[in-house]
PDB file of N, CA, C and O in Angstrom:
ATOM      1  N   UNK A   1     -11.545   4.028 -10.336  1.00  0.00           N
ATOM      2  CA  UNK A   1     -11.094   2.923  -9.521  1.00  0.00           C
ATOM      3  C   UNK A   1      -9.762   2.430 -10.058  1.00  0.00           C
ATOM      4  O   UNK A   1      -9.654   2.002 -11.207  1.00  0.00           O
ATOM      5  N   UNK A   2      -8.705   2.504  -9.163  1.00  0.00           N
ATOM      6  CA  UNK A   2      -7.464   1.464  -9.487  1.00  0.00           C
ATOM      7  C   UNK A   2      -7.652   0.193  -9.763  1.00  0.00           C
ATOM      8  O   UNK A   2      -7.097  -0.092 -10.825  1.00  0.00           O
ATOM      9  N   UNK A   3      -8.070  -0.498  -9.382  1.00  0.00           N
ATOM     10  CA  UNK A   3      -8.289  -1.502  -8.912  1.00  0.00           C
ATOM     11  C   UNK A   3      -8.012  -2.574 -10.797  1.00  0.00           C
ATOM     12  O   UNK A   3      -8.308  -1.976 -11.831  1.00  0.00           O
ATOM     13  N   UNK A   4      -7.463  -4.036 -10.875  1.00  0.00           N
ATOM     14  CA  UNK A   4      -7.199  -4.196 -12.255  1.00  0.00           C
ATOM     15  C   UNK A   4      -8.598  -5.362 -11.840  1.00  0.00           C
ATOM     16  O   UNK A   4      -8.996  -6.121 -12.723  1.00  0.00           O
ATOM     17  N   UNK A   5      -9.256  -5.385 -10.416  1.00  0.00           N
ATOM     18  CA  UNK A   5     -10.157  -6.684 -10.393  1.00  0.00           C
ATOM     19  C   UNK A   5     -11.168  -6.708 -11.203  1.00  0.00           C
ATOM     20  O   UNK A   5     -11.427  -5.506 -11.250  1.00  0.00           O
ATOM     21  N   UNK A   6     -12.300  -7.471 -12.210  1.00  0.00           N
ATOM     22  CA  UNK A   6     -13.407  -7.420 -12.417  1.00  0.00           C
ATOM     23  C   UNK A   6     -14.494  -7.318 -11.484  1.00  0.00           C
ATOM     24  O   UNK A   6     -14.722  -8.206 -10.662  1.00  0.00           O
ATOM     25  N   UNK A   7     -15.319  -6.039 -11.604  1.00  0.00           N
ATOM     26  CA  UNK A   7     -16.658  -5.992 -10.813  1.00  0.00           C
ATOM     27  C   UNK A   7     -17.587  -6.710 -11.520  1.00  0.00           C
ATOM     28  O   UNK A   7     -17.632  -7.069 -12.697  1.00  0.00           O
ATOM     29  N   UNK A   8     -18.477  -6.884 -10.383  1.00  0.00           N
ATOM     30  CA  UNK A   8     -19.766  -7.910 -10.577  1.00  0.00           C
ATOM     31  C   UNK A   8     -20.764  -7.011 -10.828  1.00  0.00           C
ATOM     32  O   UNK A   8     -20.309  -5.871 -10.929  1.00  0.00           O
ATOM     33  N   UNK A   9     -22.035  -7.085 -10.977  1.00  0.00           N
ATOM     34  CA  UNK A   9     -23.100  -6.460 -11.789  1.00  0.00           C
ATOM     35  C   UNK A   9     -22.928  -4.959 -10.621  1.00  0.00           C
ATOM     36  O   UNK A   9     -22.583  -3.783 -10.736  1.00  0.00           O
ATOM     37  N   UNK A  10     -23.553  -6.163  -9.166  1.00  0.00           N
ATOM     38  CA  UNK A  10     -23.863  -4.776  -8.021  1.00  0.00           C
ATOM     39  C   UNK A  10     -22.650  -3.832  -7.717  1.00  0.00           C
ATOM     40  O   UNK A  10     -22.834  -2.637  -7.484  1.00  0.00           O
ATOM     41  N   UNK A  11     -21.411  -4.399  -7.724  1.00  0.00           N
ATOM     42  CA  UNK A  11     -20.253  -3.487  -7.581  1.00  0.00           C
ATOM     43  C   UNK A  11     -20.373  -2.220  -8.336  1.00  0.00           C
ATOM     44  O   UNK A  11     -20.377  -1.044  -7.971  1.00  0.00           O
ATOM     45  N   UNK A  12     -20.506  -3.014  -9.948  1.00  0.00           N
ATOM     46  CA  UNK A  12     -20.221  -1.673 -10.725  1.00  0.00           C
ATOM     47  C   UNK A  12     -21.711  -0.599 -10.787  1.00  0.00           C
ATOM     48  O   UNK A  12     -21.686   0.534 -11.269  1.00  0.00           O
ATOM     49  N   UNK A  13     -22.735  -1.141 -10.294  1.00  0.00           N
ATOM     50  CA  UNK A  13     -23.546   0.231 -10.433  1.00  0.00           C
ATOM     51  C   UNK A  13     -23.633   0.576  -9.266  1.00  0.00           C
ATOM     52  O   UNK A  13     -24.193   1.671  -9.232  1.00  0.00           O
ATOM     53  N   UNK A  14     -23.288   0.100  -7.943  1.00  0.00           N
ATOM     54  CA  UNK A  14     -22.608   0.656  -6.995  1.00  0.00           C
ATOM     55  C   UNK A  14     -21.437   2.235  -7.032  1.00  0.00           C
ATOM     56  O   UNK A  14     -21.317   3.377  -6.588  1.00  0.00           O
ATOM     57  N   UNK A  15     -20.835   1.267  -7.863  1.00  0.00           N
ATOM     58  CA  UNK A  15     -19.624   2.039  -8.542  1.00  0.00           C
ATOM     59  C   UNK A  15     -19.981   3.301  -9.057  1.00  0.00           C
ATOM     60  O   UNK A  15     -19.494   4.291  -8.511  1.00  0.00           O
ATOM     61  N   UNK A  16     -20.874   3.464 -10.171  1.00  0.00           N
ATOM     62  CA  UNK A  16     -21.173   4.011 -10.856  1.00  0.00           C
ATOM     63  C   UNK A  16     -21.710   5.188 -10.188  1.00  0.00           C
ATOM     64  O   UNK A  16     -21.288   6.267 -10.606  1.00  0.00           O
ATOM     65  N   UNK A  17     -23.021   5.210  -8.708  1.00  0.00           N
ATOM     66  CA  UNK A  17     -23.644   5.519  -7.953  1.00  0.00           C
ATOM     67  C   UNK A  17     -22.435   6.963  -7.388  1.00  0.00           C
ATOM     68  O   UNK A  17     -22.483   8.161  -7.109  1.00  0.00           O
ATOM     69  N   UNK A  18     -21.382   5.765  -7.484  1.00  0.00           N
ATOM     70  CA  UNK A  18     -21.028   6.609  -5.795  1.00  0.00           C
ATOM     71  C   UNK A  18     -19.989   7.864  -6.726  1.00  0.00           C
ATOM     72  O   UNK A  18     -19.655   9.008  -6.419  1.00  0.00           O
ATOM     73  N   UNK A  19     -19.776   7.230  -7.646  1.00  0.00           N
ATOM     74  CA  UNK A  19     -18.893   8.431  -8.744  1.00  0.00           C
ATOM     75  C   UNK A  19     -19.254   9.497  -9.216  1.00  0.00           C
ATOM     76  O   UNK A  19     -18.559  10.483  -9.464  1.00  0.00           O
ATOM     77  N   UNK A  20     -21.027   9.255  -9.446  1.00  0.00           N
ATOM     78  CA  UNK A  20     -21.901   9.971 -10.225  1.00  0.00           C
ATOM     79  C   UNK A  20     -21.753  11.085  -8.639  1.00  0.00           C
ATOM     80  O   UNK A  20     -20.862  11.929  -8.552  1.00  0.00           O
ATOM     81  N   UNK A  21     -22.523  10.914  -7.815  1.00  0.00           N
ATOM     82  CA  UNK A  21     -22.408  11.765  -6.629  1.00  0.00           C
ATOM     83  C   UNK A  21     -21.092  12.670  -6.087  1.00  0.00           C
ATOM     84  O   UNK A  21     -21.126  13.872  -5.826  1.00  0.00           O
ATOM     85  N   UNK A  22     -20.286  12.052  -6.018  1.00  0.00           N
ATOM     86  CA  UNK A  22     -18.715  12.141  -5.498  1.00  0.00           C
ATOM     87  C   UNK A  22     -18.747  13.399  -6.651  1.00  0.00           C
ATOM     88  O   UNK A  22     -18.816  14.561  -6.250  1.00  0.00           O
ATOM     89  N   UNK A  23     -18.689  13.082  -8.162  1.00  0.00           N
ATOM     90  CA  UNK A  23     -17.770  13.992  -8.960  1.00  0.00           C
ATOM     91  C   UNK A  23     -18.845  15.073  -9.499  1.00  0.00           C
ATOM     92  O   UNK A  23     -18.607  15.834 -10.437  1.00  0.00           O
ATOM     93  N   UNK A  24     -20.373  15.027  -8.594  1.00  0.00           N
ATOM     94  CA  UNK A  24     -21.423  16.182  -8.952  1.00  0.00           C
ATOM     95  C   UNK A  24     -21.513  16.939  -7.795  1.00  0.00           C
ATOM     96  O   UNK A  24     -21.911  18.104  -7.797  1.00  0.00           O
ATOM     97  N   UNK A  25     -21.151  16.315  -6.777  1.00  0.00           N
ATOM     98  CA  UNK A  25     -20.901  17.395  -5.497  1.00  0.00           C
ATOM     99  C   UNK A  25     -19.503  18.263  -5.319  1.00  0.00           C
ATOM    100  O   UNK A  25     -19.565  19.298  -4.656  1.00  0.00           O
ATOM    101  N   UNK A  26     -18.440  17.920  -5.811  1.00  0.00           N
ATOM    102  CA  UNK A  26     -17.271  18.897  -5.470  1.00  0.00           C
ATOM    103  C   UNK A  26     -16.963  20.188  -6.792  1.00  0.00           C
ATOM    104  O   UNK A  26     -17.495  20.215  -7.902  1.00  0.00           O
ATOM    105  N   UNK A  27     -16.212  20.915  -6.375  1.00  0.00           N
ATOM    106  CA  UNK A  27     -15.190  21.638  -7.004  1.00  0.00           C
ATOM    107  C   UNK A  27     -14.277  21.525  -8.263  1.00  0.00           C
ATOM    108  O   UNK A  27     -14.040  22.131  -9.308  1.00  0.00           O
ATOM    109  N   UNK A  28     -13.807  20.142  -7.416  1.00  0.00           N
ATOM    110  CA  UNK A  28     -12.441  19.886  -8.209  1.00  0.00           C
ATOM    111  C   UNK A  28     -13.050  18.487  -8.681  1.00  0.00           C
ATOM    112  O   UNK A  28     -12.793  17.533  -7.946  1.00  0.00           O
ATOM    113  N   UNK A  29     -13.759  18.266  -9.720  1.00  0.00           N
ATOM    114  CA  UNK A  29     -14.160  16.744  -9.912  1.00  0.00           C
ATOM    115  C   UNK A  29     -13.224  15.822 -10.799  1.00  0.00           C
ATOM    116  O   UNK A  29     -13.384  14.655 -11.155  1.00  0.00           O
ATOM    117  N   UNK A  30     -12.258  16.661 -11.027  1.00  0.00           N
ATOM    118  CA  UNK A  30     -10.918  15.741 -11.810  1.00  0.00           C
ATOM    119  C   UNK A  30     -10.479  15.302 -10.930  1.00  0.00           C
ATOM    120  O   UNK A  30     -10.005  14.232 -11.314  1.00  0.00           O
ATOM    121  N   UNK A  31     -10.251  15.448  -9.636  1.00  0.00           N
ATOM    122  CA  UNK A  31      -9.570  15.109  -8.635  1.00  0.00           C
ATOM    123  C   UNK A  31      -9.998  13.905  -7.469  1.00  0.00           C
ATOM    124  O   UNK A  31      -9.294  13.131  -6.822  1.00  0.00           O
ATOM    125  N   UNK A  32     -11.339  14.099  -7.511  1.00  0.00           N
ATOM    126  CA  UNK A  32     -11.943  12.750  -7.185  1.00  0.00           C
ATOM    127  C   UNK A  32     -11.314  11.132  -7.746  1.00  0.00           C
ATOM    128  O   UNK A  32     -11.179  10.919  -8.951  1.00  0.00           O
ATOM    129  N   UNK A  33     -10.968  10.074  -6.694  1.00  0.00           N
ATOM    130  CA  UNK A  33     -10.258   9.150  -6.824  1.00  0.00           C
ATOM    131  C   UNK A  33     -11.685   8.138  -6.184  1.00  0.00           C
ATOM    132  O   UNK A  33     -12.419   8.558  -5.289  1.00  0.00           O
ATOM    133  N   UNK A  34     -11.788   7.326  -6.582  1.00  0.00           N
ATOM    134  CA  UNK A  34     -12.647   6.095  -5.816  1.00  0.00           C
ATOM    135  C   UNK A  34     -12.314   4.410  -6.054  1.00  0.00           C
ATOM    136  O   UNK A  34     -12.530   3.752  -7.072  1.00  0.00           O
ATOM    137  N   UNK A  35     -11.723   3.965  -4.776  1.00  0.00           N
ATOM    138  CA  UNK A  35     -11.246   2.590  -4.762  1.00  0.00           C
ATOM    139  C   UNK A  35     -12.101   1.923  -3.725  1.00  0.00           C
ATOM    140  O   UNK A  35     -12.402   2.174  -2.558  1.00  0.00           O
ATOM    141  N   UNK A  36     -12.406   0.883  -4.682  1.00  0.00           N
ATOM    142  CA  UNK A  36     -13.187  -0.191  -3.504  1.00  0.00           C
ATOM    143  C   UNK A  36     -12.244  -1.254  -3.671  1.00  0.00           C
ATOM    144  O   UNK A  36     -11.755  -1.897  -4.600  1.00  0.00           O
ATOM    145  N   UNK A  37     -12.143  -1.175  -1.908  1.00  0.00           N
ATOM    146  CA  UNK A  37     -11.299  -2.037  -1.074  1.00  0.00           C
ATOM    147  C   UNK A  37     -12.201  -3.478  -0.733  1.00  0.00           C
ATOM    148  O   UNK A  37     -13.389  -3.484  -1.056  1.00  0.00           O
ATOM    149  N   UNK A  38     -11.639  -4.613  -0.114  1.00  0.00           N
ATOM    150  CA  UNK A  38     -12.343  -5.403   0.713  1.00  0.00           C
ATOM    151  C   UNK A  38     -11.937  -5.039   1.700  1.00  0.00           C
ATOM    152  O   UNK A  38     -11.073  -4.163   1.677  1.00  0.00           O
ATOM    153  N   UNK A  39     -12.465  -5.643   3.124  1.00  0.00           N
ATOM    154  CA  UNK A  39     -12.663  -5.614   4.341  1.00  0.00           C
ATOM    155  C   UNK A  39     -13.096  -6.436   4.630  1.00  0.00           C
ATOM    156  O   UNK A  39     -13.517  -7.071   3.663  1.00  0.00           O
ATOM    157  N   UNK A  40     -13.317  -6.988   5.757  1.00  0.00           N
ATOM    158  CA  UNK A  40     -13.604  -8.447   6.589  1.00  0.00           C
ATOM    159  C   UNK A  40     -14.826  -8.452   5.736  1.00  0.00           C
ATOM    160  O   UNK A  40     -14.822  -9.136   4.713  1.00  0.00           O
ATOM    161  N   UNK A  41     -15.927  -7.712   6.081  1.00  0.00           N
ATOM    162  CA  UNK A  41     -17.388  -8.345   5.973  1.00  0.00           C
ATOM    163  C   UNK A  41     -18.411  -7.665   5.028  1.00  0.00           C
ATOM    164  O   UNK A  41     -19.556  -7.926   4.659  1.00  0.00           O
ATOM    165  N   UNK A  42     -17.195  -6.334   4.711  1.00  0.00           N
ATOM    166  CA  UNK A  42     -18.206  -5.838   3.392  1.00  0.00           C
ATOM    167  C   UNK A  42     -16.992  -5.198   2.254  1.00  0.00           C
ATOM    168  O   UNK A  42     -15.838  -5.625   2.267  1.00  0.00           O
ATOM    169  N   UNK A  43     -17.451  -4.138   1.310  1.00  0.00           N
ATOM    170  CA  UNK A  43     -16.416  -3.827   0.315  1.00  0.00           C
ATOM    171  C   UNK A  43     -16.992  -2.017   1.003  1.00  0.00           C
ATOM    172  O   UNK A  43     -18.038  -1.542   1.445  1.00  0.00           O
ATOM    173  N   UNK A  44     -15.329  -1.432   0.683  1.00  0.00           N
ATOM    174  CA  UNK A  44     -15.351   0.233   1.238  1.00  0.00           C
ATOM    175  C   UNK A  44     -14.840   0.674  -0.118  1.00  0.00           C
ATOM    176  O   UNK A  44     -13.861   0.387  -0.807  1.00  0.00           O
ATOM    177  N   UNK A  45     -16.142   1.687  -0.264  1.00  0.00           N
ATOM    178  CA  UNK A  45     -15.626   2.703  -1.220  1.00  0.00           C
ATOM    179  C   UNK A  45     -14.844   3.751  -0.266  1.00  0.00           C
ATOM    180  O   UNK A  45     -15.284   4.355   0.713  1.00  0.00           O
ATOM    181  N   UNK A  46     -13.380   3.793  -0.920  1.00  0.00           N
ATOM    182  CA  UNK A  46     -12.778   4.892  -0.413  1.00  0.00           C
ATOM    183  C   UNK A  46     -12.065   6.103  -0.657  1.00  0.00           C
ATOM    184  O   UNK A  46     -10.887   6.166  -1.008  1.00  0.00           O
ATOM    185  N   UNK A  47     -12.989   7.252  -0.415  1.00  0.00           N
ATOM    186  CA  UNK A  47     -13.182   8.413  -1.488  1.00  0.00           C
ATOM    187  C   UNK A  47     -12.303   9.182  -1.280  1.00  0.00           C
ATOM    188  O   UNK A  47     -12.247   9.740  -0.184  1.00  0.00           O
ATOM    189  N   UNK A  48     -11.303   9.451  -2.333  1.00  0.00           N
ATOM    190  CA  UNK A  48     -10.274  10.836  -2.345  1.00  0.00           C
ATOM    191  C   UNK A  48     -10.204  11.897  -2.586  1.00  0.00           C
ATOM    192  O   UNK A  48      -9.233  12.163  -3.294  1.00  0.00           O
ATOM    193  N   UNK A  49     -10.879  12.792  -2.290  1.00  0.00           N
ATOM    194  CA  UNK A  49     -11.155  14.098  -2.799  1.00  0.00           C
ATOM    195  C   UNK A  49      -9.948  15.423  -2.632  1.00  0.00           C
ATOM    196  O   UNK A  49      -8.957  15.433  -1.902  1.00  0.00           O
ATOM    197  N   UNK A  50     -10.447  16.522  -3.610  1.00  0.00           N
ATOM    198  CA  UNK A  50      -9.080  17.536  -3.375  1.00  0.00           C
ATOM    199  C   UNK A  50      -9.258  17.624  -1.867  1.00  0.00           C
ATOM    200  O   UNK A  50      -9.940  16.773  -1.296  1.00  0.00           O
ATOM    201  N   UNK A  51      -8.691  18.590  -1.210  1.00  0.00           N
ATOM    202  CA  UNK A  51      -8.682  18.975   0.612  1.00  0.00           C
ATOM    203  C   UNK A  51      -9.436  19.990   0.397  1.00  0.00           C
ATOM    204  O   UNK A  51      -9.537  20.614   1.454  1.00  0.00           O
ATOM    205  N   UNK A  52     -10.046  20.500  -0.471  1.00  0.00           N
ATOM    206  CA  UNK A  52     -11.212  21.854  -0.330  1.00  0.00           C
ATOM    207  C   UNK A  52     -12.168  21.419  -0.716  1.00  0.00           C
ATOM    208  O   UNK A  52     -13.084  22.241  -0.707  1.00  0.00           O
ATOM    209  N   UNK A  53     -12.522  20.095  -1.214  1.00  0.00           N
ATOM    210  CA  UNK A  53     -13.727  19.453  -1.218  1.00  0.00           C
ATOM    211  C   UNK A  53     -14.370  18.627  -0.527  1.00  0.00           C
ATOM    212  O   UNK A  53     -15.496  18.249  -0.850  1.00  0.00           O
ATOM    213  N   UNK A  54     -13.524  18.078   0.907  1.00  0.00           N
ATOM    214  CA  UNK A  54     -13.774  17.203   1.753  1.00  0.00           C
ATOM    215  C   UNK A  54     -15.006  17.963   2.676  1.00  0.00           C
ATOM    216  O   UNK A  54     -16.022  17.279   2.554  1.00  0.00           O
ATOM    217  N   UNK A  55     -15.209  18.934   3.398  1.00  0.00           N
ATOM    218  CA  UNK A  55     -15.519  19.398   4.005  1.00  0.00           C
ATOM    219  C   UNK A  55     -17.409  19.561   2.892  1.00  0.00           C
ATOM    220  O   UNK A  55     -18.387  19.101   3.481  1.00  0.00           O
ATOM    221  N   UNK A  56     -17.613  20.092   1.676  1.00  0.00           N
ATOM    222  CA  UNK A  56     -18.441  20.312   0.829  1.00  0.00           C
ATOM    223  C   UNK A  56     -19.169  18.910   0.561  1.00  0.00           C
ATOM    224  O   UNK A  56     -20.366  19.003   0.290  1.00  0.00           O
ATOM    225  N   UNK A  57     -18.581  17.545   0.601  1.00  0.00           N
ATOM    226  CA  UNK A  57     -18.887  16.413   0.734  1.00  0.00           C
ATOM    227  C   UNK A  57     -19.272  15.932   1.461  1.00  0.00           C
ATOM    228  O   UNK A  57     -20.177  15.105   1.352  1.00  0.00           O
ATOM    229  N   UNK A  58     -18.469  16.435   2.968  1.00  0.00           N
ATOM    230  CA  UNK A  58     -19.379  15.370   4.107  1.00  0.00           C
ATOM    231  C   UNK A  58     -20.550  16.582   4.294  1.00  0.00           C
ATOM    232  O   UNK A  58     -21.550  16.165   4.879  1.00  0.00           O
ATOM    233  N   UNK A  59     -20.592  17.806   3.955  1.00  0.00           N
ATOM    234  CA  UNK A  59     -21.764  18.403   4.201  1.00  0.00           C
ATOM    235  C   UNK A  59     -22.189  18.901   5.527  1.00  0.00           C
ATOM    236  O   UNK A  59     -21.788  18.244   6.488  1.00  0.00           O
ATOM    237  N   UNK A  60     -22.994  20.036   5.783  1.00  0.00           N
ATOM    238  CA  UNK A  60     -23.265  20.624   7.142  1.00  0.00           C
ATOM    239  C   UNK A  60     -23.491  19.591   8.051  1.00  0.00           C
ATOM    240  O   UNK A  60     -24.377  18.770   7.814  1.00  0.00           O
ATOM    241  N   UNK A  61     -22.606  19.499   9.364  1.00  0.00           N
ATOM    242  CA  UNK A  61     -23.076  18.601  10.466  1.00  0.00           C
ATOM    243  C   UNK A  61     -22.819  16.998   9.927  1.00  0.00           C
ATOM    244  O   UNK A  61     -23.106  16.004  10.594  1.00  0.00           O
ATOM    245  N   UNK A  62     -22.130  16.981   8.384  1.00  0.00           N
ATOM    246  CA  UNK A  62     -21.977  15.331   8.169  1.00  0.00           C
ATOM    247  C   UNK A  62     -23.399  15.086   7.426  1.00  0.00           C
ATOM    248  O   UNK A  62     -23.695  13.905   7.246  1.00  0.00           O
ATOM    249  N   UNK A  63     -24.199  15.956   7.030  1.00  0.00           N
ATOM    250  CA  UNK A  63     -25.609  15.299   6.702  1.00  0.00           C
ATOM    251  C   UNK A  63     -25.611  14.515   5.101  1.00  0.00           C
ATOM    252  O   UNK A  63     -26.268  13.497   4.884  1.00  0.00           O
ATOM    253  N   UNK A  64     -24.583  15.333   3.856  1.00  0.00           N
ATOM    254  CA  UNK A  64     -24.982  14.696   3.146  1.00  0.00           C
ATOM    255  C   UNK A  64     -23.675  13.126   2.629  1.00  0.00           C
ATOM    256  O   UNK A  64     -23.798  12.355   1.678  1.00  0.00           O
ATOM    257  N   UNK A  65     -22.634  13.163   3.616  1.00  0.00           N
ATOM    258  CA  UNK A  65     -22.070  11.995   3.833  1.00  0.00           C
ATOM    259  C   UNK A  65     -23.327  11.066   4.342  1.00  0.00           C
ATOM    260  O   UNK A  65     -23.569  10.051   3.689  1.00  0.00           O
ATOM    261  N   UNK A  66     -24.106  11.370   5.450  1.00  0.00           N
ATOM    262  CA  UNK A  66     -25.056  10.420   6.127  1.00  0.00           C
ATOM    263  C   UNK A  66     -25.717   9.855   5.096  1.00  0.00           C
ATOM    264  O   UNK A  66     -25.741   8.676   4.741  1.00  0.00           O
ATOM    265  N   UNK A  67     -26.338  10.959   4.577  1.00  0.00           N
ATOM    266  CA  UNK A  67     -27.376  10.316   2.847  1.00  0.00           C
ATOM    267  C   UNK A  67     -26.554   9.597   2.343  1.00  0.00           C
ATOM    268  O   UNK A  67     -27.157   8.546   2.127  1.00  0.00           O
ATOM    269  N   UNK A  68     -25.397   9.481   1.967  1.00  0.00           N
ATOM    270  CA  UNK A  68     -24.632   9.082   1.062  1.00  0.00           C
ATOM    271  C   UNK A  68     -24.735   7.317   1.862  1.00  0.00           C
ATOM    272  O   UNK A  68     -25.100   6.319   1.241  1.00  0.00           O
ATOM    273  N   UNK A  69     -24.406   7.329   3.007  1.00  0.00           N
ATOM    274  CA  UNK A  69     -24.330   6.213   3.615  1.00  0.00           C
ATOM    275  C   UNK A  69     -25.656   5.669   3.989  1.00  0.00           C
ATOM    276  O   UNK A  69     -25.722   4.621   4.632  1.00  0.00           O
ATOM    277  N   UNK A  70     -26.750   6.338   3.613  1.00  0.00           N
ATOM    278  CA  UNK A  70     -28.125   5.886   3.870  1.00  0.00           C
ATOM    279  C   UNK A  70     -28.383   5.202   2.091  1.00  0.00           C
ATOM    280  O   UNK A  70     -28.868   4.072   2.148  1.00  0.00           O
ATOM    281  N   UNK A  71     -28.265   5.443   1.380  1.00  0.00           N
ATOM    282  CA  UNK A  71     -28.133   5.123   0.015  1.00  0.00           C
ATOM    283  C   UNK A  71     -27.142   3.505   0.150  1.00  0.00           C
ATOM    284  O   UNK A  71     -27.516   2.384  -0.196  1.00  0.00           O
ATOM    285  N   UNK A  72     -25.940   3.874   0.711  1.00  0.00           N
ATOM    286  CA  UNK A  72     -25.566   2.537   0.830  1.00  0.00           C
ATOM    287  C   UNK A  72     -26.570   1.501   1.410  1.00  0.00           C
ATOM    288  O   UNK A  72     -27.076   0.554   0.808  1.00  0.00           O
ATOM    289  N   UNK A  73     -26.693   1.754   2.284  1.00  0.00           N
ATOM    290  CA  UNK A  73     -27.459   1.054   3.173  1.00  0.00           C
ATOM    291  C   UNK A  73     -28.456   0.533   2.498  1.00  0.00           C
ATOM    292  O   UNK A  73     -28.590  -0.689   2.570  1.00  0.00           O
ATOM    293  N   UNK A  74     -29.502   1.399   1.589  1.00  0.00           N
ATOM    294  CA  UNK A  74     -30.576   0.883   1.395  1.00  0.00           C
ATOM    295  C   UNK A  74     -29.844  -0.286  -0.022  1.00  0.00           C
ATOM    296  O   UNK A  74     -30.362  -1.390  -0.192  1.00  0.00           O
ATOM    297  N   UNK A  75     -28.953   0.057  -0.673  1.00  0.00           N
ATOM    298  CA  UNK A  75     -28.282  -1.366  -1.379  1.00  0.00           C
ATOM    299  C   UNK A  75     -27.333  -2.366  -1.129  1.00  0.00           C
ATOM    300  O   UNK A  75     -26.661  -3.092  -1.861  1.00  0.00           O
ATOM    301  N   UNK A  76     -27.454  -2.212   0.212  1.00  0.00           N
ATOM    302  CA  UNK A  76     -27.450  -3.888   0.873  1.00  0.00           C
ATOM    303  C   UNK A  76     -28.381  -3.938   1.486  1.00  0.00           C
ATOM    304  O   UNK A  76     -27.965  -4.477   2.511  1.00  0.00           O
ATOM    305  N   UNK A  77     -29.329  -3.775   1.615  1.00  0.00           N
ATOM    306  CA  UNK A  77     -30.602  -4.081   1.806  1.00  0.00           C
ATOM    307  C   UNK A  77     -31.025  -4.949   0.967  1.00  0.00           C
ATOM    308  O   UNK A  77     -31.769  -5.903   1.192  1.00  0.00           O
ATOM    309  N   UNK A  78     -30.436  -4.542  -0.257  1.00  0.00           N
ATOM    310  CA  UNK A  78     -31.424  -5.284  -1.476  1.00  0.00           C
ATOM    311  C   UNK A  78     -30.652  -6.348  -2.033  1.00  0.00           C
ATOM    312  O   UNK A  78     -31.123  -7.131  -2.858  1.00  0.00           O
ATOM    313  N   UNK A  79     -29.530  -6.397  -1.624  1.00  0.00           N
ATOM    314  CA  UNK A  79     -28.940  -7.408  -2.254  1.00  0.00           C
ATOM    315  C   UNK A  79     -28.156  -8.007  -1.409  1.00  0.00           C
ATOM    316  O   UNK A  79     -28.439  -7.840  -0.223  1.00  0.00           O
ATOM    317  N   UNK A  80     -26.930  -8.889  -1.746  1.00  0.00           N
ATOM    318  CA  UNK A  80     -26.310  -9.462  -0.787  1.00  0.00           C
ATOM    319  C   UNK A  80     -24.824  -9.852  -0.150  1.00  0.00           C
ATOM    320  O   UNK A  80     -24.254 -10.657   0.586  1.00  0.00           O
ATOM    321  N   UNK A  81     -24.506  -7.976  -1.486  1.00  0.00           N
ATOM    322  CA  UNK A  81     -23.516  -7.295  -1.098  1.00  0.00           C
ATOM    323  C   UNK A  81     -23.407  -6.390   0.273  1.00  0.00           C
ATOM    324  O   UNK A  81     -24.409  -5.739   0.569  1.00  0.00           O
ATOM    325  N   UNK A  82     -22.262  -6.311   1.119  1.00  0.00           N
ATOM    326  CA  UNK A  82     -22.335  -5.209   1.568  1.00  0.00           C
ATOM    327  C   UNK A  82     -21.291  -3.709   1.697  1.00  0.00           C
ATOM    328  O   UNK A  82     -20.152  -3.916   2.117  1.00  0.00           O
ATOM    329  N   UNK A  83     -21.514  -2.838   1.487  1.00  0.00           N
ATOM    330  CA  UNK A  83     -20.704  -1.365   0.925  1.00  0.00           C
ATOM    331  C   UNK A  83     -20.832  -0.765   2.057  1.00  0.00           C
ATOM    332  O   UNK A  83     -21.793  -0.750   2.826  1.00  0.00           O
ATOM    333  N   UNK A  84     -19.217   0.028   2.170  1.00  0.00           N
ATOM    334  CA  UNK A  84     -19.657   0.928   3.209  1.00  0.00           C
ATOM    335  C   UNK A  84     -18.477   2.280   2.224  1.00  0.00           C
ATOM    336  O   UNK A  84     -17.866   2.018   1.188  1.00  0.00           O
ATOM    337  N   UNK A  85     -18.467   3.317   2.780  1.00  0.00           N
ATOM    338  CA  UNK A  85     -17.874   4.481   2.733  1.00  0.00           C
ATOM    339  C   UNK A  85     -16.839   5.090   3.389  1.00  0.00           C
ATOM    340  O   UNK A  85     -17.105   5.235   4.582  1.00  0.00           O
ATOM    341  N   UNK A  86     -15.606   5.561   3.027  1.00  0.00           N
ATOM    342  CA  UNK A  86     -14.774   6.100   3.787  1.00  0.00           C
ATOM    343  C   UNK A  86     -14.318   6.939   2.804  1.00  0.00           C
ATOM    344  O   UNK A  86     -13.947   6.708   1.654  1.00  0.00           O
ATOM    345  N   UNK A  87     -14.430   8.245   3.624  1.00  0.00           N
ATOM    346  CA  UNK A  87     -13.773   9.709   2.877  1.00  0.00           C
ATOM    347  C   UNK A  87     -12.206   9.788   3.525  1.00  0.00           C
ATOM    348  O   UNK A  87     -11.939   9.985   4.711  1.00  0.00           O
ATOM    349  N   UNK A  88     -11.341   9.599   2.524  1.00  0.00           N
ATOM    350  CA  UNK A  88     -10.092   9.134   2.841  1.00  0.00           C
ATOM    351  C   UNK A  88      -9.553  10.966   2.648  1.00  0.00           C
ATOM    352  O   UNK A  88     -10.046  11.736   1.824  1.00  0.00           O
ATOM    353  N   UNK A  89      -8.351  11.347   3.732  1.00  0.00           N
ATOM    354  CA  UNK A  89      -7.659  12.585   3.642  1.00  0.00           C
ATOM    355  C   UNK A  89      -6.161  12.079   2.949  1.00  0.00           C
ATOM    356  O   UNK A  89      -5.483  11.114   3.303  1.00  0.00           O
ATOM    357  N   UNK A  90      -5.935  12.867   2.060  1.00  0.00           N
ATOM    358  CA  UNK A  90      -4.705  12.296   1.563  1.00  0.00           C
ATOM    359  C   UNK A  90      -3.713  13.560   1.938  1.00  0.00           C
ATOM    360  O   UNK A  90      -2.511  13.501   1.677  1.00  0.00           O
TER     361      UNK A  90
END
């Protein structure tokens, strides 16, 4: 994360979550970048991957991006943060 802000408890194992995944699913895991942004009504992790790992990430048909965003989901469920995901093309 760029970012110089302090995370709060849920951010950073949020954080932690989405890094652990991101840099165990690709290729190139040096190359993986992850910035959480704000947005109106929740915080976006927004994932940079090499360009030959984008495709290996969102997974056949988008399925294991979906998990990825079903995982979000279920932690704002639980708390009273809310996260969403964006696989950014650089």
């Amino acid at each position: 994360m760029n970012d110089a802000r302090q995370l709060n408890a849920a951010q950073e194992r949020a954080m932690d979550l989405m890094s652990f995944l991101a840099v165990n699913l690709v290729d190139h895991p040096d190359e993986v970048r992850i910035d959480l942004v704000e947005a109106e009504d929740r915080e976006v992790f927004r994932i940079h991957l090499h360009p030959d790992d984008q495709g290996q990430f969102i997974g056949k048909n988008g399925q294991t991006a979906r998990a990825i965003r079903a995982l979000l989901a279920a932690i704002n469920a639980r708390g009273n943060q809310r996260f969403a995901m964006e696989i950014v093309e650089d």
